[in-house]
Backbone as CSV, one residue per row, in Angstrom:
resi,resn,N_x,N_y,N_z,CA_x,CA_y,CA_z,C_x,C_y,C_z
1,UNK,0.849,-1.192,0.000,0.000,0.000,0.000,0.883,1.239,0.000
2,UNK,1.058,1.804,-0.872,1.428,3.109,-1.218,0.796,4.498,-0.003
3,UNK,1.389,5.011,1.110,0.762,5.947,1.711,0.277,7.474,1.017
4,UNK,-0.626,7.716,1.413,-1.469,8.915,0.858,-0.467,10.266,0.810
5,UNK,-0.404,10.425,-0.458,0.231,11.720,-0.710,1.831,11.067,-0.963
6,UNK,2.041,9.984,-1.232,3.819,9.828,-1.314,3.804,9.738,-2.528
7,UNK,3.317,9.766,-3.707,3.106,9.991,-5.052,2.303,11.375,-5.296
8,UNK,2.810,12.105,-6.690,2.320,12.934,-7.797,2.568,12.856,-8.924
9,UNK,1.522,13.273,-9.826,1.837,13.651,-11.358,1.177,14.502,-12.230
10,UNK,2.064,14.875,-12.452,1.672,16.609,-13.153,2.253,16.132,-14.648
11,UNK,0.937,16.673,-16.207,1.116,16.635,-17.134,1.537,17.845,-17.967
12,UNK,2.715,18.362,-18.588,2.872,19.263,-18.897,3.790,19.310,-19.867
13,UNK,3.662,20.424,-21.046,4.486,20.104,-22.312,6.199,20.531,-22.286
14,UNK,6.530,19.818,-22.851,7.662,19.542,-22.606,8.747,21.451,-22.469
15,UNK,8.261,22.090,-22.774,8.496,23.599,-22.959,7.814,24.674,-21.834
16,UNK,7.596,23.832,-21.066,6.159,24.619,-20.044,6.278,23.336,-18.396
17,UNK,7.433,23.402,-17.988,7.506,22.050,-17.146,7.762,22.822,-15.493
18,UNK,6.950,22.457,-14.462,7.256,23.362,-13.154,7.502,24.732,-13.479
19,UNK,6.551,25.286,-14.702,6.797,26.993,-14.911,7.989,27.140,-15.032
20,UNK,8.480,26.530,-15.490,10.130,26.823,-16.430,9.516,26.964,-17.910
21,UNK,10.133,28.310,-18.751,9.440,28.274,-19.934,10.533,27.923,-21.124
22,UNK,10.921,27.218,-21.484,11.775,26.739,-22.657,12.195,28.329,-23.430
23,UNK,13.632,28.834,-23.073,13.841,30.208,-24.603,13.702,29.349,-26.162
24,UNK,13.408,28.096,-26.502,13.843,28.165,-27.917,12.213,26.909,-28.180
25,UNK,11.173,27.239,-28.633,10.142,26.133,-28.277,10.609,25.043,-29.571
26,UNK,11.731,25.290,-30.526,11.897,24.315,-31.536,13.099,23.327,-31.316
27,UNK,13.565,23.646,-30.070,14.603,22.658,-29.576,14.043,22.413,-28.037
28,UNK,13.441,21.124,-27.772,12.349,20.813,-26.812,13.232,20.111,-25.867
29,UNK,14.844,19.921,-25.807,15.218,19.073,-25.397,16.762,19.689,-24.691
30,UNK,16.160,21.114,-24.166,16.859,21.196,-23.311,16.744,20.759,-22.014
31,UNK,17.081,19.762,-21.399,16.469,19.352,-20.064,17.450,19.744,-18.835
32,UNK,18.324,20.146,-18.832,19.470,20.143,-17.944,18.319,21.428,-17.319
33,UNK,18.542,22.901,-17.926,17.990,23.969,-17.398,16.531,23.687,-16.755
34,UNK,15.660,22.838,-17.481,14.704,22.601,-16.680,14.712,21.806,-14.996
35,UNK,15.461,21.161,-15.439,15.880,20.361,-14.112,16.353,20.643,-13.242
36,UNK,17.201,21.881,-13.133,17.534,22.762,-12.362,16.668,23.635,-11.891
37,UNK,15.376,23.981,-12.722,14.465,24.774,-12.021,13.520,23.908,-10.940
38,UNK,13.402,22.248,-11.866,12.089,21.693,-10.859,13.447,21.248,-9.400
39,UNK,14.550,21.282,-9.525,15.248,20.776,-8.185,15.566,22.052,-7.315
40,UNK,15.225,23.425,-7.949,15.270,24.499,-6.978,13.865,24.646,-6.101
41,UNK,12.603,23.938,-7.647,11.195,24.422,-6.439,11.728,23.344,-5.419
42,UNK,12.350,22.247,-5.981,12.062,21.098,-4.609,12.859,21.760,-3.608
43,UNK,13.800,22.249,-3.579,14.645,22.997,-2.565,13.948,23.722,-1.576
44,UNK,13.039,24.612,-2.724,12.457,25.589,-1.454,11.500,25.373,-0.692
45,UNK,11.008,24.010,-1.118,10.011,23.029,-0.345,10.691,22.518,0.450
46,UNK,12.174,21.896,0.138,12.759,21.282,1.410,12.321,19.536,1.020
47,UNK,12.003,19.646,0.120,11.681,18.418,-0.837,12.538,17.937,-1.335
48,UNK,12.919,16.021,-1.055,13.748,15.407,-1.836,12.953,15.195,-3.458
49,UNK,13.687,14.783,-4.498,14.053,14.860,-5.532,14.614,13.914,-6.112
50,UNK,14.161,13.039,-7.555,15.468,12.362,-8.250,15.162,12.816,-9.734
51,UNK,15.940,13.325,-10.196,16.009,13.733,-11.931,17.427,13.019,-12.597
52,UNK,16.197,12.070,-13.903,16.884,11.695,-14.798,16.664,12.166,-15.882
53,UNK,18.131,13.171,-16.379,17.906,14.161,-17.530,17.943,13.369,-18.734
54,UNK,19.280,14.136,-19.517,19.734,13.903,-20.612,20.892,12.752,-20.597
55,UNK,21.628,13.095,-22.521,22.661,11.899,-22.070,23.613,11.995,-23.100
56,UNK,24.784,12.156,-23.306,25.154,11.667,-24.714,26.521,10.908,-24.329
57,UNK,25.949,9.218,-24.317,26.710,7.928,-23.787,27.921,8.067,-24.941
58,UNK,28.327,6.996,-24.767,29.799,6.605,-25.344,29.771,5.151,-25.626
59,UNK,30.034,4.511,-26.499,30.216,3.174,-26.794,31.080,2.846,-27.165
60,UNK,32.407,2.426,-26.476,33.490,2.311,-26.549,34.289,1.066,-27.359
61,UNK,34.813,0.922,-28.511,34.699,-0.414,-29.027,36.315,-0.593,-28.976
62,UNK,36.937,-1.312,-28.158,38.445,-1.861,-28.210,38.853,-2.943,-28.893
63,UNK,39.986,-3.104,-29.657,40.721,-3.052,-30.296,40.476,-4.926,-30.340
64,UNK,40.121,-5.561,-29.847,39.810,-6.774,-29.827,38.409,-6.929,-29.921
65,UNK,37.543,-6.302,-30.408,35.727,-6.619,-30.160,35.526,-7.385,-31.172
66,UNK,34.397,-7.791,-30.569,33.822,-9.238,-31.370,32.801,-7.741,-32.287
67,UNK,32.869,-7.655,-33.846,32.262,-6.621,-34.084,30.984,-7.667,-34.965
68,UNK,30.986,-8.833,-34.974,29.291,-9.861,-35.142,29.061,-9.259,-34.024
69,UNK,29.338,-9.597,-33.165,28.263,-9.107,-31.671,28.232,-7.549,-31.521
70,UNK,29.085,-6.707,-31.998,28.420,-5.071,-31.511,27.778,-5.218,-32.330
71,UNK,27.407,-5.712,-34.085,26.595,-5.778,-34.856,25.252,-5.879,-34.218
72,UNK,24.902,-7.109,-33.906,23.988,-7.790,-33.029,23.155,-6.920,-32.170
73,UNK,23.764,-6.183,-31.547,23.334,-5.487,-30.380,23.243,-3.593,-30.351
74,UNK,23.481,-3.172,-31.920,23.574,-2.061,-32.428,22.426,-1.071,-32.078
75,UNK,21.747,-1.473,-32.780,20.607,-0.902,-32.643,20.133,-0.992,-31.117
76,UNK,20.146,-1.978,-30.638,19.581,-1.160,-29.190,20.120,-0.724,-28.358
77,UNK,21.226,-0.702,-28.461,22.205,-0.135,-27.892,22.530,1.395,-27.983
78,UNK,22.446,1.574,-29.222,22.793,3.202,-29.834,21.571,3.835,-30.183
79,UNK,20.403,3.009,-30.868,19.526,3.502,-31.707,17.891,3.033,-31.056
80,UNK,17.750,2.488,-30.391,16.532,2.047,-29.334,15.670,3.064,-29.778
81,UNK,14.586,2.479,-30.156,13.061,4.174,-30.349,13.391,4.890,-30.976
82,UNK,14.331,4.723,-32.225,14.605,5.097,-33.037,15.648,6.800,-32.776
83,UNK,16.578,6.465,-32.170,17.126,6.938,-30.975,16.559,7.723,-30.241
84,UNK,15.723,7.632,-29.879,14.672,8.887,-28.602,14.654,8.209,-27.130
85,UNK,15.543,7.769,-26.935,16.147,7.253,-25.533,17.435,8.168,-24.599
86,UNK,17.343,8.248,-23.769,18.421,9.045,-23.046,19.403,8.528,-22.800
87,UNK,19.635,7.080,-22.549,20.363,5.942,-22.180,21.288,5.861,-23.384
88,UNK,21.257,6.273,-24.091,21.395,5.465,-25.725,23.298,5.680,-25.998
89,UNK,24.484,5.097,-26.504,25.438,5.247,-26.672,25.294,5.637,-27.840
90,UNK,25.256,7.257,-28.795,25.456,7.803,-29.852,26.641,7.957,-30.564
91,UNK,27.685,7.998,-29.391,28.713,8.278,-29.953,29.732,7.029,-29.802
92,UNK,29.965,6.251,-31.005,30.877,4.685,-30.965,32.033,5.690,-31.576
93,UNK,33.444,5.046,-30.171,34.764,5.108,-30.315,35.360,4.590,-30.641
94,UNK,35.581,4.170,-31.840,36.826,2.931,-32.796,38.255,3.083,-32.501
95,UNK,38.801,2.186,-32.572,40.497,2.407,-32.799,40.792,2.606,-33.686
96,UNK,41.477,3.871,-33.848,41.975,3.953,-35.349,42.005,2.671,-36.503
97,UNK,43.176,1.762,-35.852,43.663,0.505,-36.471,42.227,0.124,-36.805
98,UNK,41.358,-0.168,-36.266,39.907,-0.760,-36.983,38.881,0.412,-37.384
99,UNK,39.393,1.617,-37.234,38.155,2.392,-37.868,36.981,2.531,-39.083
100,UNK,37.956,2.246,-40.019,37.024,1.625,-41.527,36.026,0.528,-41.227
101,UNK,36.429,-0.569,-40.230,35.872,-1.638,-40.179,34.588,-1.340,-39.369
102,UNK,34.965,-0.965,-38.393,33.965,-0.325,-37.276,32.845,0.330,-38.232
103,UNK,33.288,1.313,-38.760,32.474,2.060,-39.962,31.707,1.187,-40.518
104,UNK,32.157,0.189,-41.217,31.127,-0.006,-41.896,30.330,-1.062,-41.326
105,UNK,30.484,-1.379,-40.485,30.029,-2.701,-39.611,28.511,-1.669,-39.341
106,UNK,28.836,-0.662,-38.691,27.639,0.243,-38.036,26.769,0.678,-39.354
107,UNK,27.575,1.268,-40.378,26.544,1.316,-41.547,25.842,0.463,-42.396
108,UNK,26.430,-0.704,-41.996,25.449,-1.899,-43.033,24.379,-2.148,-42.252
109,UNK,24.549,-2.091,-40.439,23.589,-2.465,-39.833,22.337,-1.580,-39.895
110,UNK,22.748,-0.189,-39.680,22.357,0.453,-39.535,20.874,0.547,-41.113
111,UNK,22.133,0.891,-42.185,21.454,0.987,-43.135,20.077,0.037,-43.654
112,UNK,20.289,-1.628,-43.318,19.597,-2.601,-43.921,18.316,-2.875,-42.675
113,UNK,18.305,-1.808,-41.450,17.490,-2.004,-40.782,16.200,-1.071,-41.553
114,UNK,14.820,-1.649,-41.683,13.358,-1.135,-42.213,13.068,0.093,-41.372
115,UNK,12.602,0.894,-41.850,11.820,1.977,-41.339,10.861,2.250,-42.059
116,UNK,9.886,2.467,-41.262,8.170,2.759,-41.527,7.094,2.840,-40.727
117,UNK,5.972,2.018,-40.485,4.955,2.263,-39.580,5.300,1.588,-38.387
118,UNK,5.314,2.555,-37.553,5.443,1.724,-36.264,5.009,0.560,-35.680
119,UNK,3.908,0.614,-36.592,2.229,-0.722,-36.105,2.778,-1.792,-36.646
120,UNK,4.029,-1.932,-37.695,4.214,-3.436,-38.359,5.447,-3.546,-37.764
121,UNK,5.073,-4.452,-37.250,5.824,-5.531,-36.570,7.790,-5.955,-37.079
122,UNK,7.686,-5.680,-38.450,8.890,-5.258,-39.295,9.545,-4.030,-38.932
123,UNK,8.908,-3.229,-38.766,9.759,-1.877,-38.577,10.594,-1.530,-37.280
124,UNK,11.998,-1.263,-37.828,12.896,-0.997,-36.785,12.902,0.625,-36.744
125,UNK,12.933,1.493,-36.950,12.686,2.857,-36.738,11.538,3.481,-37.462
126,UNK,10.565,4.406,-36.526,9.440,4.789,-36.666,9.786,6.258,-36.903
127,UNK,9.299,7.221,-37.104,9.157,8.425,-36.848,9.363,9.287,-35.741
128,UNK,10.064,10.362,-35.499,9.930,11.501,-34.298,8.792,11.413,-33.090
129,UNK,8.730,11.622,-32.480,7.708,11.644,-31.831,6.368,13.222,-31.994
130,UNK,7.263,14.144,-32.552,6.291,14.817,-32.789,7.522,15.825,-33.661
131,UNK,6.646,17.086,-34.236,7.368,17.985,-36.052,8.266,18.463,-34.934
132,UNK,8.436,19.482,-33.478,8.812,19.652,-32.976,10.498,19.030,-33.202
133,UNK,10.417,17.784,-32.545,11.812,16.821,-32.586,11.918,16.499,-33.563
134,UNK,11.427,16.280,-34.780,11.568,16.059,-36.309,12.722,17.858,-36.708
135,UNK,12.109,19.040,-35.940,12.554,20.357,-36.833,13.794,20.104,-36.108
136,UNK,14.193,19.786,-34.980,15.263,19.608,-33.882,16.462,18.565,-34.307
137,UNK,16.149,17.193,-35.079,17.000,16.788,-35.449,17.536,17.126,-37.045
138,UNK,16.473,17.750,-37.926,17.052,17.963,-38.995,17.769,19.254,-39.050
139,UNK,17.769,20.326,-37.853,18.905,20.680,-37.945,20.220,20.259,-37.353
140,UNK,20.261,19.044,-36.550,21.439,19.009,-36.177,21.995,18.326,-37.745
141,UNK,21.265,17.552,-38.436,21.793,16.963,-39.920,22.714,18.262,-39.988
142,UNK,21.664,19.551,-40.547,22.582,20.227,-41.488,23.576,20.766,-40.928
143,UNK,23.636,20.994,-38.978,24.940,21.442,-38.624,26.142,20.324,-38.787
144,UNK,25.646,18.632,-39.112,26.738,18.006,-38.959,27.720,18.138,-40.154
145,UNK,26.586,18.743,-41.653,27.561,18.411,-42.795,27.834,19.728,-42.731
146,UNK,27.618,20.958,-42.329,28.454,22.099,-42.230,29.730,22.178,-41.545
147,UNK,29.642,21.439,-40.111,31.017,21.297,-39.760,31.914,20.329,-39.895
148,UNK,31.492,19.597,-41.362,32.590,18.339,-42.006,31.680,17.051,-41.915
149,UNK,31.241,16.608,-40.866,30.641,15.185,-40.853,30.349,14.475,-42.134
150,UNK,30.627,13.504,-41.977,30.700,12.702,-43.417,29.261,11.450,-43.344
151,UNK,27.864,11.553,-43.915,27.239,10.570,-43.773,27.221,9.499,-44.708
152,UNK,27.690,8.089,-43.714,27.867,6.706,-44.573,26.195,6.469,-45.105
153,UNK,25.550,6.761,-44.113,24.343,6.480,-44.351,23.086,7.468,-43.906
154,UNK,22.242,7.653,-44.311,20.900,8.990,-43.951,21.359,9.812,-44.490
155,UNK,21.327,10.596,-43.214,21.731,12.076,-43.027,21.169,12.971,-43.718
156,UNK,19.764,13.040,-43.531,18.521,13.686,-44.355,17.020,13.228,-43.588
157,UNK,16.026,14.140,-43.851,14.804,14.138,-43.300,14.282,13.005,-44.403
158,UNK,13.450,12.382,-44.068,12.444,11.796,-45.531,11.379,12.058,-45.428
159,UNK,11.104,11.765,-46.865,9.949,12.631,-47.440,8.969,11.380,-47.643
160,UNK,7.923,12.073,-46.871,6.599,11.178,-46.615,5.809,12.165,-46.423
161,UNK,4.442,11.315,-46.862,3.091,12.210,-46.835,2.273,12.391,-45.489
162,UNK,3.191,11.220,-44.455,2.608,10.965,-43.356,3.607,10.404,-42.198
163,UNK,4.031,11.550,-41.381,4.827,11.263,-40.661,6.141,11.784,-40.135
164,UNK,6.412,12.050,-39.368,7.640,12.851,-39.115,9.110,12.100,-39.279
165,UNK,9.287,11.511,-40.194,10.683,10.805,-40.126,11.972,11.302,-40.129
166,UNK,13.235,10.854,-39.852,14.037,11.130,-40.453,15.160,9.821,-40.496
167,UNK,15.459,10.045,-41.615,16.677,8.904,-41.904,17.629,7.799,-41.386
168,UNK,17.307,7.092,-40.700,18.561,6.568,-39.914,19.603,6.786,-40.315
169,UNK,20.908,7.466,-39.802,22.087,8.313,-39.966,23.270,7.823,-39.578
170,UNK,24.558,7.566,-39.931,25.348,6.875,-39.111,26.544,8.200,-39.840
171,UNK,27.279,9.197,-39.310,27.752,10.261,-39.042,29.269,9.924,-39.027
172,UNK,30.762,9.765,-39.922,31.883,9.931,-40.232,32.921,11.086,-39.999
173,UNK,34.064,10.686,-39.856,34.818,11.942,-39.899,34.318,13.122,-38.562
174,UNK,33.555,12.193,-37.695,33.464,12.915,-37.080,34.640,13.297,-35.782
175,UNK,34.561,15.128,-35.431,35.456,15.064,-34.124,34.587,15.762,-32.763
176,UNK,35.232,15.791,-31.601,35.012,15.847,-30.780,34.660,17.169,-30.349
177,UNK,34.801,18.311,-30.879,34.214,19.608,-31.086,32.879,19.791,-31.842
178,UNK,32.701,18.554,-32.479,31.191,19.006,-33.381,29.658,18.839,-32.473
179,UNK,29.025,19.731,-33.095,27.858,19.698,-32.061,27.514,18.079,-32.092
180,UNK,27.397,17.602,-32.813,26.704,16.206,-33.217,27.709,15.253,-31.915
181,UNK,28.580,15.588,-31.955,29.523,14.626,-30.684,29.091,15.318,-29.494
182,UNK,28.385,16.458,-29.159,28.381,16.960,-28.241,27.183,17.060,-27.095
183,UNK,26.444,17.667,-28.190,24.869,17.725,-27.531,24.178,16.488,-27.915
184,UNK,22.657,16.210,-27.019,22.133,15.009,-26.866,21.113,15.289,-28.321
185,UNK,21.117,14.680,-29.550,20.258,14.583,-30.443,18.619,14.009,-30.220
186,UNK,18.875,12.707,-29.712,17.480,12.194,-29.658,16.559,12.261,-30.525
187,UNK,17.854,11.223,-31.656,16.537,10.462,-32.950,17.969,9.705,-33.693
188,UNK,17.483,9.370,-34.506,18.434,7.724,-35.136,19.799,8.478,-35.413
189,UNK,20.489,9.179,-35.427,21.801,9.580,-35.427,22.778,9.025,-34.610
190,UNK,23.974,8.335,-35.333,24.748,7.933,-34.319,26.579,8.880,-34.843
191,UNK,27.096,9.151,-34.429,28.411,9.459,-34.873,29.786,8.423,-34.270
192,UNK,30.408,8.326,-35.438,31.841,7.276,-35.284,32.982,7.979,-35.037
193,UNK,33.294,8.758,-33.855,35.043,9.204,-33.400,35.733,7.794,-33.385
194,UNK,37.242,8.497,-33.457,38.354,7.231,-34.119,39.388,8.257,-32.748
195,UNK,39.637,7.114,-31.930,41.150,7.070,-31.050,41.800,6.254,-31.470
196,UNK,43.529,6.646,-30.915,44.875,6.329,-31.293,45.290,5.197,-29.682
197,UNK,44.129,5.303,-28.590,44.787,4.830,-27.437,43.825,4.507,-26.543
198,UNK,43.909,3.694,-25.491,42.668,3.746,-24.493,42.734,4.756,-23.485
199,UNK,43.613,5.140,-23.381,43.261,6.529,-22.522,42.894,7.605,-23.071
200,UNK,43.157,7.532,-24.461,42.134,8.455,-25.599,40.906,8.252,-25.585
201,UNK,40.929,6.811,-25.807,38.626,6.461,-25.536,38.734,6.835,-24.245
202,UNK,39.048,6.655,-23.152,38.615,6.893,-22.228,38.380,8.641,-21.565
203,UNK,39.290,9.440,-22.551,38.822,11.198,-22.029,37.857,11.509,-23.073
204,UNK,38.029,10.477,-24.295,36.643,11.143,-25.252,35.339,10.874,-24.554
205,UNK,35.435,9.410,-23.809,34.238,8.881,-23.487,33.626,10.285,-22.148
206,UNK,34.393,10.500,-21.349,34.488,11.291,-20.270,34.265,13.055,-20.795
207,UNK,34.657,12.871,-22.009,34.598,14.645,-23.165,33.226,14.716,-22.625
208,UNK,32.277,15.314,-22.107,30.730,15.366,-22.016,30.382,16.166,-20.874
209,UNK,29.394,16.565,-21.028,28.451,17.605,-19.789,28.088,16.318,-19.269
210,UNK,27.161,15.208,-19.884,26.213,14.267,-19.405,27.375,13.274,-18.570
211,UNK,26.432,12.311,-17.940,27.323,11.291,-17.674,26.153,9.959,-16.903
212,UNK,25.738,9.893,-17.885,23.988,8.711,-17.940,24.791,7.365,-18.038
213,UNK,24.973,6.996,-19.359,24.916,5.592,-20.115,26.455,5.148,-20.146
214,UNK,26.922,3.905,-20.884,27.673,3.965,-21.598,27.947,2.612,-21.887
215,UNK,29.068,2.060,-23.214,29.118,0.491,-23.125,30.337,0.361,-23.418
216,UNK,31.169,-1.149,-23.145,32.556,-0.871,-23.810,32.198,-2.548,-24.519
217,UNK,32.712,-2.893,-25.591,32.758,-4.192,-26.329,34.393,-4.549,-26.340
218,UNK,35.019,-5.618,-26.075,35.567,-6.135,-26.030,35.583,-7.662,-25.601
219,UNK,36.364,-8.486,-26.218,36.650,-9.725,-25.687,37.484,-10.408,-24.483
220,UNK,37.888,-9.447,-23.759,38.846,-9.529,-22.765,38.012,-8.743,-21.303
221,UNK,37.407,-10.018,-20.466,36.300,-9.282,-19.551,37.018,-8.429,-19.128
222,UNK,38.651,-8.422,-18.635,39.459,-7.649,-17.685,39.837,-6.077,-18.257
223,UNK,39.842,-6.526,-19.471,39.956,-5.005,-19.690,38.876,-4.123,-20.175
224,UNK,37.850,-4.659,-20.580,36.379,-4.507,-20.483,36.015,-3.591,-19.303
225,UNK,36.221,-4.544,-17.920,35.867,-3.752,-17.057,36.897,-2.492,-16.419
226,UNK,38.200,-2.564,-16.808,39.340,-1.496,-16.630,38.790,0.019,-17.059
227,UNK,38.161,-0.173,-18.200,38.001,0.580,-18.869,36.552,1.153,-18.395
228,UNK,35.951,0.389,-18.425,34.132,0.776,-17.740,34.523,1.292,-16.208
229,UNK,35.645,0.708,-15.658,35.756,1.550,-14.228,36.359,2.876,-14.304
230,UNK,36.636,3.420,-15.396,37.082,4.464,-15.337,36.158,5.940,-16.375
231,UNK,34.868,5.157,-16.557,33.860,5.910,-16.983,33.468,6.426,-16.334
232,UNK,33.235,7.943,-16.695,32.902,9.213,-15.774,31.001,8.814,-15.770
233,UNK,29.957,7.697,-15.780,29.290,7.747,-16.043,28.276,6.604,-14.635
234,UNK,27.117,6.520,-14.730,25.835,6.617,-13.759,25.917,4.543,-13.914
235,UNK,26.358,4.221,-14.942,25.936,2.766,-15.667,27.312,2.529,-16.821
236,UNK,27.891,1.344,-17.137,28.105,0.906,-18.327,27.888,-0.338,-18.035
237,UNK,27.864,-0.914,-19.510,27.106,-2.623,-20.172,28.825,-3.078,-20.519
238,UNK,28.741,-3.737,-21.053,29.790,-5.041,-21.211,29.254,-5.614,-22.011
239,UNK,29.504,-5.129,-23.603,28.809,-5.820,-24.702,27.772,-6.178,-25.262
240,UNK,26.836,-5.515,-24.467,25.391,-5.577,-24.614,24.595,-4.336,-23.823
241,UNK,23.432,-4.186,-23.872,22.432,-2.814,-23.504,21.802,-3.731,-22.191
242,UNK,22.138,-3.347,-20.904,21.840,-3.860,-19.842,20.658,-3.222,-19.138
243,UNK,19.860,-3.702,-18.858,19.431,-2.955,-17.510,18.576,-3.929,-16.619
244,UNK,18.377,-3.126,-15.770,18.291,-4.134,-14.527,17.889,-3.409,-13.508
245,UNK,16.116,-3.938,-13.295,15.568,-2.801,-12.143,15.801,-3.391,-10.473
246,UNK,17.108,-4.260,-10.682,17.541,-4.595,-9.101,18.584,-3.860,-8.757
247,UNK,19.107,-2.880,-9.840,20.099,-2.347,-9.550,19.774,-0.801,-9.637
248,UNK,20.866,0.362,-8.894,20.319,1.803,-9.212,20.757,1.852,-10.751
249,UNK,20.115,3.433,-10.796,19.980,3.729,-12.129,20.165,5.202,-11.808
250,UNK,20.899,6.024,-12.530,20.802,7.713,-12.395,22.229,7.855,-13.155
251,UNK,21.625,9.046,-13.666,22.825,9.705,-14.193,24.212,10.679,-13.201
252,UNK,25.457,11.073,-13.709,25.959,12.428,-13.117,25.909,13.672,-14.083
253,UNK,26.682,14.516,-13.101,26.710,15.877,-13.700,25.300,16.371,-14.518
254,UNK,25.763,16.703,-16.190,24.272,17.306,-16.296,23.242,16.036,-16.808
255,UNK,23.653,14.729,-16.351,22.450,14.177,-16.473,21.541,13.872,-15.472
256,UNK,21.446,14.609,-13.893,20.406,14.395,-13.318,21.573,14.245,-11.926
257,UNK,20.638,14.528,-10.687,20.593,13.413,-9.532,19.790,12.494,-9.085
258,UNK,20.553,11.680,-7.846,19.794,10.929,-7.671,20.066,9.482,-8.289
259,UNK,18.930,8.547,-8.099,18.947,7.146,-8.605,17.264,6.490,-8.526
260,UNK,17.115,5.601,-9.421,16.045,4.862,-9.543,16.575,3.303,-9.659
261,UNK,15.707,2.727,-9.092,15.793,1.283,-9.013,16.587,0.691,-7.751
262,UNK,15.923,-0.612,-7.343,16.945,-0.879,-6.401,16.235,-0.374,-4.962
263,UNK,17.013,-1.233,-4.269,17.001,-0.634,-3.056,17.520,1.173,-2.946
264,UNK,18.106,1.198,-3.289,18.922,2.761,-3.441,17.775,4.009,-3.870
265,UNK,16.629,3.148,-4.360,16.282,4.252,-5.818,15.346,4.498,-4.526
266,UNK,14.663,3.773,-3.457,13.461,3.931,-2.710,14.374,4.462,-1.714
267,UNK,15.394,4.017,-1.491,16.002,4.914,-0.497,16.092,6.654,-0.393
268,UNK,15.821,6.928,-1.739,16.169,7.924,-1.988,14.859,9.109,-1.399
269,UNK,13.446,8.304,-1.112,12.612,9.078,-0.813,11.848,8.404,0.595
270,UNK,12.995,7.979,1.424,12.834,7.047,2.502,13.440,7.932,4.332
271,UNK,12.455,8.315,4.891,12.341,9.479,5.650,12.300,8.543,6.746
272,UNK,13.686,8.898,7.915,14.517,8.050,9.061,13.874,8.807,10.536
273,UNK,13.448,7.900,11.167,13.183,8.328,12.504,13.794,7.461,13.850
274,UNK,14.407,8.201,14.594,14.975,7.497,15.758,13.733,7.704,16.852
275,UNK,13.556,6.893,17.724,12.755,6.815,18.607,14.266,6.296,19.865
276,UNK,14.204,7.030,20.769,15.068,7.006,21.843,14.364,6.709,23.328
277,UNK,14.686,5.101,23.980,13.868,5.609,25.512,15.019,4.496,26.190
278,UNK,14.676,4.828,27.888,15.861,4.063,28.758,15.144,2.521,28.596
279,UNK,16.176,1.638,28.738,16.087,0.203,28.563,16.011,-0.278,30.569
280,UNK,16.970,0.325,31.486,16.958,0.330,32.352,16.682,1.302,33.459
C-alpha cells in the first residue's frame, strides 16, 4: 500500500515544465535547465528529488571486439526508439587501427534495418515523436555536414506524406568539437570518433556535460571492465544494452541526480526516525 500523498503527477508540455518556460520552443530538449528549475522548487520546499535528464553515452569499441556481436546489439544499444532514448550510446569510439571496419560494420547495420509504420511488426525505426523533434534533429543533420561530418548512411529528413521521419544516420569523420559529438540529439543519429589509445577512448568517453549511459565491447572481460571503471558515467554494459531494475539507475553531472531502481532508488525518498527511551 502506497501511503497517501507519497506519489504525484503533473502533465505538462515539454516547454512549459514546473513553470520553467523553454527560450527556444523548436529545440524541446533542453532538459538540464529545466531540471535545475524543478530541483530548486524542490529545494524551497525542502523536498527530496530524483532527476533523470539527458545523455550523450559513449560506446566504446576496443581493439579486440567481437564486431558480429556489436553488430547484433547495435541498434539497441545506440539507436533504441529510433534513438529517442536518453540511455542510448550515440557516440561509438573505434580504434583507429579498426576504424574503416567499425564504420562499416555500423553502416550496413544500420542501413539494412526497415523503417516505416510503427504498427508493423517489421519496422525498426518509426518516426519523431512529434514535427517539434523532427525540426530539432534535422537541424542538427545540417549542422553536422556544415562542420565536415561525413554521412555513410541517412543524413537527411524523408519525405513522406505521413509522418515525421528522419533517416537513420550513421555520421563519419566525425570530431570531438562538433555539435553532433556533443549535444544530446534524440533520434536515429549515431556518430563514429576514431582514437589512437585507451586513454584516448577513455577522455573522449568522459569529453561530455552528461554522464547517464555507456558500453565498452571487447573480448577480454578484464579489460572490459578497466576501462568501464574508469567511466565518468551513472551505468556501463559489457557488450550488450543492460538494464536491470535490481540495480540503481541515475545519471551524473548534467544528467540528473539521484537514482532509480533498487534498493537505493526507494532509499532515496525514505524518511529516518529514531525513537530514543531508557532500557533500564
Amino acid at each position: 500500500m502506497i501511503p497517501r500523498h507519497a506519489t504525484s503527477s503533473r502533465c505538462s508540455g515539454r516547454h512549459n515544465t514546473a513553470g520553467y518556460q523553454c527560450p527556444n520552443p523548436a529545440c524541446p530538449l533542453e532538459v538540464a535547465p529545466v531540471g535545475r528549475r524543478i530541483a530548486a522548487a524542490c529545494g524551497e520546499r525542502l523536498r527530496p528529488v530524483t532527476l533523470e535528464l539527458g545523455g550523450k553515452s559513449s560506446a566504446v569499441v576496443l581493439e579486440d571486439a567481437d564486431l558480429d556481436q556489436l553488430a547484433s546489439v547495435l541498434i539497441r544499444t545506440c539507436l533504441r526508439n529510433t534513438g529517442q532514448t536518453c540511455y542510448l550510446a550515440t557516440r561509438i569510439l573505434a580504434p583507429s587501427s579498426r576504424y574503416a571496419e567499425v564504420l562499416d560494420v555500423v553502416t550496413r547495420t544500420v542501413s539494412s534495418a526497415p523503417q516505416g509504420d510503427p504498427f508493423d511488426e517489421q519496422t525498426v525505426f518509426g518516426p519523431m515523436a512529434s514535427r517539434a523533434q523532427y525540426e530539432t534533429v534535422r537541424e542538427y543533420l545540417v549542422s553536422a555536414h556544415d562542420e565536415g561530418a561525413r554521412a555513410t548512411t541517412g543524413g537527411h529528413p524523408l519525405a513522406t506524406d505521413r509522418g515525421w521521419f528522419i533517416e537513420p544516420t550513421v555520421f563519419a569523420d566525425v570530431t570531438p568539437d562538433m555539435r553532433i559529438a556533443r549535444e544530446e540529439i534524440f533520434g536515429p543519429v549515431v556518430c563514429v570518433l576514431r582514437y589512437d589509445n585507451v586513454d584516448e577512448a577513455v577522455a573522449l568517453a568522459n569529453d561530455t556535460a552528461y554522464g547517464l549511459g555507456g558500453v565498452v565491447f571487447s573480448a577480454d572481460p578484464a579489460a572490459a571492465q578497466a576501462v568501464a571503471n574508469r567511466m565518468d558515467t551513472g551505468s556501463v554494459d559489457v557488450n550488450f544494452f543492460g538494464s536491470n531494475h535490481n540495480a540503481p539507475f541515475g545519471g551524473r553531472h548534467d544528467s540528473g541526480i539521484g537514482v532509480e531502481y533498487g534498493v537505493e532508488g526507494l532509499a532515496q525518498y525514505v524518511s529516518y526516525k529514531s525513537i530514543h527511551r531508557r532500557t533500564g
